[in-house]
N, C-alpha and C positions, 0 to 999 in steps of 0.2 A: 489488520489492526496494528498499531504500532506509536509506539508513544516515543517521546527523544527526551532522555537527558543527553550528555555531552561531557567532553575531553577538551584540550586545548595544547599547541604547542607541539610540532611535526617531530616525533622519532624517528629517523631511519630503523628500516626494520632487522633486525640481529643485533641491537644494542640494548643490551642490558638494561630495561626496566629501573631495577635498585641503584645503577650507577648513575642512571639519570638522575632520581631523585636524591639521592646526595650530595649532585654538583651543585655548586656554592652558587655560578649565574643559574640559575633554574630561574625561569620567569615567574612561576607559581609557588603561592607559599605552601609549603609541605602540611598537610593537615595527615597527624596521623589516629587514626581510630581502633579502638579494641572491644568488641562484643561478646557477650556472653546472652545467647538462645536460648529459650527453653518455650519450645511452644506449644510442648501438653499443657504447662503451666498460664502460657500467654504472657509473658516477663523476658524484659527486657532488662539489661545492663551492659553502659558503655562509659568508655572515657574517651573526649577527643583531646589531643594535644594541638595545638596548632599558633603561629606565631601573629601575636599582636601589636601594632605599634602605641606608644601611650595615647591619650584622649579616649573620648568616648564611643563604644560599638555597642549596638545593637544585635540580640539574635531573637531567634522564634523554635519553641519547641511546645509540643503539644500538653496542654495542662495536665492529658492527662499521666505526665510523667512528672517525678522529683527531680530538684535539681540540687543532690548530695554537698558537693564542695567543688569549688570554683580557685584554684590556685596559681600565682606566677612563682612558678622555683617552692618555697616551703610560704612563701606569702600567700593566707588568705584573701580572696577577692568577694565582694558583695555584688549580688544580680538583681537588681532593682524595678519592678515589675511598672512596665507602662503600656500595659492593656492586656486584656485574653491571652496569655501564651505569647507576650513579647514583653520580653527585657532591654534594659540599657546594662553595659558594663562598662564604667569609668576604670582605664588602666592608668593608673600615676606613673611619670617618666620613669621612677624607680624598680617597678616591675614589667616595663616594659621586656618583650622576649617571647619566650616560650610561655603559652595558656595551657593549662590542666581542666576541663570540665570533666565532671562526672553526673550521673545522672540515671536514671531507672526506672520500674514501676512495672505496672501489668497495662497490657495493650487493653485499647478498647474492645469490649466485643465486634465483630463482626465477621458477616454473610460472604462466604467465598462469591457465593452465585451472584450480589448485591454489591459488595463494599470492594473500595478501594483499598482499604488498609486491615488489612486480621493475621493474626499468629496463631495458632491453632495446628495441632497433631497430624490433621491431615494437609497440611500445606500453609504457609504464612505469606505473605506479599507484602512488603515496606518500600512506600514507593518513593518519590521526591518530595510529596508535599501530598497531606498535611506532613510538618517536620515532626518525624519522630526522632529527632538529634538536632543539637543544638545547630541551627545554620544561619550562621553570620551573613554580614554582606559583603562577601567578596563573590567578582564575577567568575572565577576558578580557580581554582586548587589543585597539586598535586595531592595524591592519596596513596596511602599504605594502611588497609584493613586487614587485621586478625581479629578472624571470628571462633567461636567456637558454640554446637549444640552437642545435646546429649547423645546417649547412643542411640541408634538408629533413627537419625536425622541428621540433615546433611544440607548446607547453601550456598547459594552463590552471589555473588557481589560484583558492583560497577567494576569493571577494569580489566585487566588479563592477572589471571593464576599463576602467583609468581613461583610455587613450587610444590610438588606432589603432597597434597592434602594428607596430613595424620590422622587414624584412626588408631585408637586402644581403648582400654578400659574404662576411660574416663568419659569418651567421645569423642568428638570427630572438631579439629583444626584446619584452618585455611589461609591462605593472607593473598590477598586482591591487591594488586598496584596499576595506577593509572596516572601519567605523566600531566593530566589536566582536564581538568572534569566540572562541571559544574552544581551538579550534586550526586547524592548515593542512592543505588536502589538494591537491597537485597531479599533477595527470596529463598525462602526453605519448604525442604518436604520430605517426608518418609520415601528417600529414593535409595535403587540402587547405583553404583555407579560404574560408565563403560568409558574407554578411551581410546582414539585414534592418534597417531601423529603422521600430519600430514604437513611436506615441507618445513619440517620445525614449529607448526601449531599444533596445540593439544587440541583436539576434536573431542567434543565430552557428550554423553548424553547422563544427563538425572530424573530416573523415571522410576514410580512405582514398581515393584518385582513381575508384576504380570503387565504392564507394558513394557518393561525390560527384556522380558524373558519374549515377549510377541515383537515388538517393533527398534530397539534399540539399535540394532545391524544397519537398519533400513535407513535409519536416518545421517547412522553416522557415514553410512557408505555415501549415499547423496551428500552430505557436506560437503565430506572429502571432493567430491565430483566437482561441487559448483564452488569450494574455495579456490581451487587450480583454475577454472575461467574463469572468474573473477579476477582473478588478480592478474591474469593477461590483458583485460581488458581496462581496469579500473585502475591499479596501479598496485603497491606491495599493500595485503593484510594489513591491518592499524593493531592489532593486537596480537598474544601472545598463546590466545588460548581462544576458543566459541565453542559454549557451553546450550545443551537444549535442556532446560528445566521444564516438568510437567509442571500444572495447575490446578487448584479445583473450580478455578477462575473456567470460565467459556471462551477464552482470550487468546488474543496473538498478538505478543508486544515485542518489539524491539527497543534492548538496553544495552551501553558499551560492555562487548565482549559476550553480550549471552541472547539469549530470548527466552519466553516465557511463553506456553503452546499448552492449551486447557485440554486437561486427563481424556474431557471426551474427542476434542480436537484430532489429535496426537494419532487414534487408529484411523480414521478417515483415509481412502488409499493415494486422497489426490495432495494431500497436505504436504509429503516428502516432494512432490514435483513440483509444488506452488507455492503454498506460503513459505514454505522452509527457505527455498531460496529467496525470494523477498526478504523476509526476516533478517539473510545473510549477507544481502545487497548494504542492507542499512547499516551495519557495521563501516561502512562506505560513505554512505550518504544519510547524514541524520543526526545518528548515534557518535558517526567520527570524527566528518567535516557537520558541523553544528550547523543551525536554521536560521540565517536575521528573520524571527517574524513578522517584524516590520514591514520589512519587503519582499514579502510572499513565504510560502513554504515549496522551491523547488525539488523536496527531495521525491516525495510520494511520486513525480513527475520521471525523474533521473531512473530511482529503483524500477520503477514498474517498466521501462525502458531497457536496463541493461540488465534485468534479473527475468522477470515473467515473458515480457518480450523475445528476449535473447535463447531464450530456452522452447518457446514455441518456433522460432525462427529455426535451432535447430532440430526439431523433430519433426518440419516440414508444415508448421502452421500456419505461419505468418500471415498469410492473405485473411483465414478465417479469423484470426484476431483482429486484424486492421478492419476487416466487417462490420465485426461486433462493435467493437470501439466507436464506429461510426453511425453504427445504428444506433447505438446509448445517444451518442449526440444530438444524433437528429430526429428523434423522439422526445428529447430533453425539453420541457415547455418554456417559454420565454422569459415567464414570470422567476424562472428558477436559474438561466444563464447568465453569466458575470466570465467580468474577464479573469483568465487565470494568476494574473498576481494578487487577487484577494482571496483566492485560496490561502486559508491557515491549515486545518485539522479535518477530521471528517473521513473514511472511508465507507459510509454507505450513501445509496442516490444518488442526488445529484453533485455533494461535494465528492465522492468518489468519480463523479464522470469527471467533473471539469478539472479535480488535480492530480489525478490518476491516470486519465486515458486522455484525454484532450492533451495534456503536457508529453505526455509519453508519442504520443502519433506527432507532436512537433517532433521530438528530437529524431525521431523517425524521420522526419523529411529535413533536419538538419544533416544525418549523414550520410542520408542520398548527396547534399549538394556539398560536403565537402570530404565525402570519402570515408572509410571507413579507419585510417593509419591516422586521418586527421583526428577523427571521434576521438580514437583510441586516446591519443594524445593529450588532447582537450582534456580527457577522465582524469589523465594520469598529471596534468597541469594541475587540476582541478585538489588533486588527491595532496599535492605536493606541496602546495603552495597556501592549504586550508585546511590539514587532518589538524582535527584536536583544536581549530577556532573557530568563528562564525561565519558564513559565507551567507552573501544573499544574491540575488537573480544578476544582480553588475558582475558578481565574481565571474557568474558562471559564463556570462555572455566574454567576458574578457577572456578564458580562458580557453575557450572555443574560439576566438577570434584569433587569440595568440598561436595556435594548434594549428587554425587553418591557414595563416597569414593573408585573413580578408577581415576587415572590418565588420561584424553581421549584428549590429546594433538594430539596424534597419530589417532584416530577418525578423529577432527575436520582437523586437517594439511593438509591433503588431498583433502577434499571437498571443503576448502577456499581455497587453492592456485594452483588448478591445474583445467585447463578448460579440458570440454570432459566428458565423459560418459564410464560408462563400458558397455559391452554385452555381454548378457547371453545364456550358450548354453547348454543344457540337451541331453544328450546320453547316448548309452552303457546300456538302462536298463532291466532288467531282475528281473524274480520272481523265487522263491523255494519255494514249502510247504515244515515245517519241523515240526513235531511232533505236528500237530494242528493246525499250524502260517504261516503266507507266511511272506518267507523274500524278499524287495524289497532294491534290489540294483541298483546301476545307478553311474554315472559322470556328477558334476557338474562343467563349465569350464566359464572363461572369457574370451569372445572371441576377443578384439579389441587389437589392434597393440600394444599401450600403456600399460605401466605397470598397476599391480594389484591394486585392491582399497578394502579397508575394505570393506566386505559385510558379511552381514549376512542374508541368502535368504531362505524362506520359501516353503518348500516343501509337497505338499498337497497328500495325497494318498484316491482316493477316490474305497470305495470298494463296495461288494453286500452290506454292511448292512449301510454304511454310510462313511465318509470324516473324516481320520486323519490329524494331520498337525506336522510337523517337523521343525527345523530348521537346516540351513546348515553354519557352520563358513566358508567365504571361502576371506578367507586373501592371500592366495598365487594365482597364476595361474589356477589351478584344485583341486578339493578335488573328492574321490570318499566316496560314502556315501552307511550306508545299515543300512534299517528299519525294524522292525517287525511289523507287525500288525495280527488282531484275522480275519481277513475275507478275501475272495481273491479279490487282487488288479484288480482293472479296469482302471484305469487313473492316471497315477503320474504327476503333472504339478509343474512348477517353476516358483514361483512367481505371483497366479493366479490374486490377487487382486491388481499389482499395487501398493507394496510397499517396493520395493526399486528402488532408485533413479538409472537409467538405460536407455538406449539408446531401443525402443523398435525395436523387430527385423520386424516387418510387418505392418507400420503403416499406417493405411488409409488416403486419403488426407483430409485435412482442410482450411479453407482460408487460415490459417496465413502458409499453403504451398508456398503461391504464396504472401501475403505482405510481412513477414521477407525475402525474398531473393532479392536482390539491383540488380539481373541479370532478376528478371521478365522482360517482354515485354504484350504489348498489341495489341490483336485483337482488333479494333476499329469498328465495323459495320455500324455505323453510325455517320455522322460529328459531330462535339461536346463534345464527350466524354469522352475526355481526362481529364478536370477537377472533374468528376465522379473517373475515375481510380486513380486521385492521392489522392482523398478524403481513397479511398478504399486501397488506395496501403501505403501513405504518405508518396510518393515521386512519379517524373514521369518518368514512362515508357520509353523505345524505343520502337516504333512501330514494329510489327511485321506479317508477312504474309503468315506462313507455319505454320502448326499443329507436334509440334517434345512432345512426350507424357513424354520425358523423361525433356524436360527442363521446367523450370516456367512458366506459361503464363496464362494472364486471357482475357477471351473473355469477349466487351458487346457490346450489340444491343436489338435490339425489339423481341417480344417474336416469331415474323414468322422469324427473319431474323439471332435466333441464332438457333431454330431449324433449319434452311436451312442449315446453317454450318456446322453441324453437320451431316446433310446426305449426305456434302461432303466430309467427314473424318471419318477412319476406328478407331470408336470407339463400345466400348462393349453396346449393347441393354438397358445394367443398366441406361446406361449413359443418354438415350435417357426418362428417369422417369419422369422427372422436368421439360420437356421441356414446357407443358402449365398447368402446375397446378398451382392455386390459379392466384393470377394478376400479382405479380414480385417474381422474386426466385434468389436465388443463391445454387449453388450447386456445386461439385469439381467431377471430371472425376477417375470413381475408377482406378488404375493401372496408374495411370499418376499423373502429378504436373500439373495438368491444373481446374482453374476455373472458373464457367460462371455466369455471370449476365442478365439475360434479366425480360423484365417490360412490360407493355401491355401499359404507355404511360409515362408522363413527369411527373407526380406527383408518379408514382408508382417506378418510377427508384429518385425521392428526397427520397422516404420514407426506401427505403432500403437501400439505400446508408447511410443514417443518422445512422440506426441500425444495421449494418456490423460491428462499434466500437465496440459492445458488443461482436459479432459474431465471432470474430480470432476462436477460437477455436470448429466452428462447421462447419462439410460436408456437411449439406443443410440448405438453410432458403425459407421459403416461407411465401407469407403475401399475406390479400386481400384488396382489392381496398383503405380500410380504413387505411391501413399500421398496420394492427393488425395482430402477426404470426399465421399459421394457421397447421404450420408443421417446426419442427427443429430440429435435431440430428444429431450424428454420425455413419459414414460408419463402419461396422464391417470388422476386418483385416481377408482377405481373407484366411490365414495360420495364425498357432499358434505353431512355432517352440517347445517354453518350454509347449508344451502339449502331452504327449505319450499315447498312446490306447494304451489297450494291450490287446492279444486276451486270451478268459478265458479258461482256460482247461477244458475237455469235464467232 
């Protein structure tokens, strides 16, 4: 999960923050801000200063604050209300300059679990909007925040941490600076707090005492870990400091300089491997180098690339990610695919597939073709030439272009504006020894209705003495291909590991067979449990009362009463595996679009249900009593079209 405000205006990194904002060319007008927290109370008090030229500006701040005094220099100014929570403010040439706002009140109530905006003892969250502070219309700002809460509470704010926070008797001091931003977001909470310096960044964690005192090492250790590759690969940090704030929120948000990881989040064991770095990617892409939404959102696309990617790539995953990725896709129903620059927002279903994984498996096959010192390049073009502005899908094609020194308009054109998949078909292959060598030839073809799509598809020859690899251009319709190799061929496959982006031809079922499609129905076994189904589905069903293997559907009941079902419909023996192992399972029906849930009682059918979110992407889960898994994977695809045998000469 991850939300973008933004920065603007590239700093090299080891300059000075405050001297920045002093220098007289700064491109952004200096807004500066002073807070006073207090969120047992729920009250808020701030002053912004910030520089106005005369005529008329408009701002928006939430009604439900006061707006105290409004001054230029010791001149009173009037805020003249022109609608719900927006002002006009007429500056006469004479006070043009420096603006004083003041302003206050008590926050609205609100629900951590629910709301976007609450102040509240155990945790506060002030996001961008609704504006809780006066926000003009300017497109960016430089900013200098001093906050200050009571004792024992403690926050964090847009920007990097310009200098070791004061704590005494009074309460706890801060001040935030960010060379260009385009609004503020700060959050507080009864934390303690930990700190790393890694290469001249502050590493911080702010967490409750008892997730401080359990997980605070863990995270700050993995920072540290993934802010050093990162910045080999992406280009220098954009900031001064990256802060991990707990939440009472259920969230995972990325903000310049911090992120925001919910109390229950935070122990989860796989969070430090995953989202975290995610979270820290976006300091990169998102948070740093900002989003044209207009023309597309390629960050969720970059991040999920050089952050989740990059880390499964080194701990030997890769292939089974580029799997997954692919299975999402092409289980993805048609009614639900688009091309990837109309991706804006979204990380679950199917906006998760198409600007998560679908973007992420292009740039994947972007630096297969131009190298990995190109990539690197392109990031670091990318990072240099748009930290702290707004970049959109041209930037980033340009800068990859520029990296590789190839034009790849023509590359990228395709993958962003056209929804769909290609598919791949191997035939026609044949062997010759010739004078010591066998030559393997074959046809390599795309097989779906729609026109051709750039590929470039990897063809494996594996022989007696060992496994060559080839690559195949195949930009038009068909290409026919012919290899030599020193040994006699046994097996030519296409495409074996899952890396290009492709529709696969024999896919096993997985849950998210049966949540991404809006035509699912459900078997119900037992009263009640249709709020289960839409937890699992998120959305609800039409009931249904026939077993058709070919449409969507997902059964649940008790673990005697979905086995029963089962023995009254003509399903394959496989099928019948899961029916009482461990205490709740889910598993998918191989050769069908059908999946089942059964549980051995009420706490065992909450506990799966709760871990099915994680689940879209696997054909069994089983858990026991304690909701711990005890078995999980994927169905293997019954056929392998792009696989040929070939029998060996005598």
């Amino acid at each position: 999960m991850f939300r973008i405000p933004s920065p603007q205006a590239w700093v090299p990194v080891g300059l000075a923050l405050s001297l920045l904002l002093s220098a007289p060319a700064a491109a952004d007008p200096l807004w500066q801000m002073n807070l006073e927290l207090d969120p047992a109370a729920g009250t808020l008090q701030g002053e912004l200063q910030l520089p106005l030229p005369a005529g008329s500006h408009t701002f928006e701040l939430m009604d439900a604050f006061e707006l105290e005094a409004i001054t230029a220099g010791e001149k009173p100014l009037e805020a003249i209300p022109v609608g719900t929570g927006r002002y006009r403010l007429d500056v006469p040439a004479a006070a043009a300059g420096e603006i004083s706002v003041r302003w206050g009140g008590a926050m609205p109530e609100g629900d951590p679990q629910r709301s976007r905006l609450f102040l509240t003892a155990d945790g506060g969250f002030l996001p961008e909007g609704p504006w809780w502070y006066p926000r003009f219309e300017q497109d960016a700002f430089a900013l200098r925040l001093e906050g200050r809460t009571p004792q024992g509470q403690r926050f964090v704010a847009t920007g990097s941490l310009a200098a070791s926070p004061e704590l005494d008797e009074f309460g706890y001091t801060a001040v935030y600076e960010h060379p260009g931003t385009d609004s503020i977001v700060v959050t507080t909470g009864p934390w303690e707090e930990r700190e790393r310096l890694v290469d001249g960044v502050r590493i911080r964690t702010l967490f409750p005492s008892h997730l401080d005192e359990a997980h605070a090492e863990d995270y700050l250790e993995h920072s540290a870990e993934y802010l050093r590759l990162f910045s080999e690969r992406a280009g220098p940090y954009p900031y001064r400091s990256f802060t991990i704030a707990a939440s009472p929120m259920p969230v995972g948000y990325a903000f310049p300089g911090f992120t925001v990881l919910g109390e229950r989040v935070i122990p989860l064991p796989f969070i430090p491997r995953t989202s975290l770095a995610h979270e820290l990617m976006h300091s990169w892409w998102g948070t740093g180098v900002r989003i044209d939404y207009d023309t597309g959102n390629w960050s969720e696309a970059l991040t999920t690339y050089m952050a989740d990617y990059y880390l499964d790539a080194l701990r030997g995953d890769a292939a089974n990610t580029r799997h997954r990725w692919l299975l999402d896709l092409t289980w993805l129903p048609e009614a639900l695919d688009r091309p990837m620059v109309t991706f804006r927002s979204g990380n679950q279903g199917a906006n998760r597939i198409v600007g998560y994984n679908r973007g992420a498996m292009m740039f994947r096959m972007l630096e297969e073709r131009i190298g990995g010192e190109a990539f690197s390049t392109g990031a670091q073009l990318l990072n240099e030439r748009h930290m702290f502005t707004v970049a959109g899908w041209e930037d980033i094609v340009q800068a990859f272009s520029d990296a590789s020194g190839e034009e790849l308009d023509g590359f990228f054109t395709p993958w962003l504006e056209r929804a769909g998949l290609p598919e791949l078909a191997l035939h026609s292959i044949s062997t010759q020894s010739e004078e010591g060598r066998w030559a393997v030839s074959g046809v390599l073809e795309q097989a779906q209705h729609e026109a051709p799509w750039p590929l470039r598809v990897p063809i494996e020859i594996e022989t007696t003495q060992g496994t060559e690899r080839h690559m195949v251009a195949l930009q038009d319709r068909r290409s026919d291909f012919r290899f030599l190799v020193e040994d006699q061929p046994i097996v030519v496959s296409a495409d074996p590991h899952y890396e290009v982006l492709r529709r696969l031809p024999d896919p096993p079922p997985i849950l998210r067979t049966v949540s991404l499609d809006p035509e699912t129905r459900l078997i119900a076994l037992q009263e009640g449990l249709e709020p289960f189904a839409r937890a699992v589905l998120g959305f609800t069903p039409e009931r249904a009362e026939d077993f058709d293997p070919q449409a969507p559907l997902l059964v649940m009941g008790s673990t005697v009463d979905v086995a029963r079902w089962l023995d009254r419909v003509d399903v394959t023996r496989a099928a019948l595996e899961f029916t009482d192992s461990g205490h709740a399972r889910m598993w998918t029906l191989p050769g069908t679009r059908t999946a089942l849930i059964s549980t051995g009682d009420a706490t065992g059918l909450h506990n799966i249900v709760g871990a099915l979110r994680h689940h879209g992407h696997r054909s069994y889960l089983v858990q026991d009593a304690d909701g711990r898994t005890v078995n999980v994977g994927v169905w293997e695809s019954e056929t392998n079209p792009l696989r040929v045998e070939l029998t060996p000469e005598p």
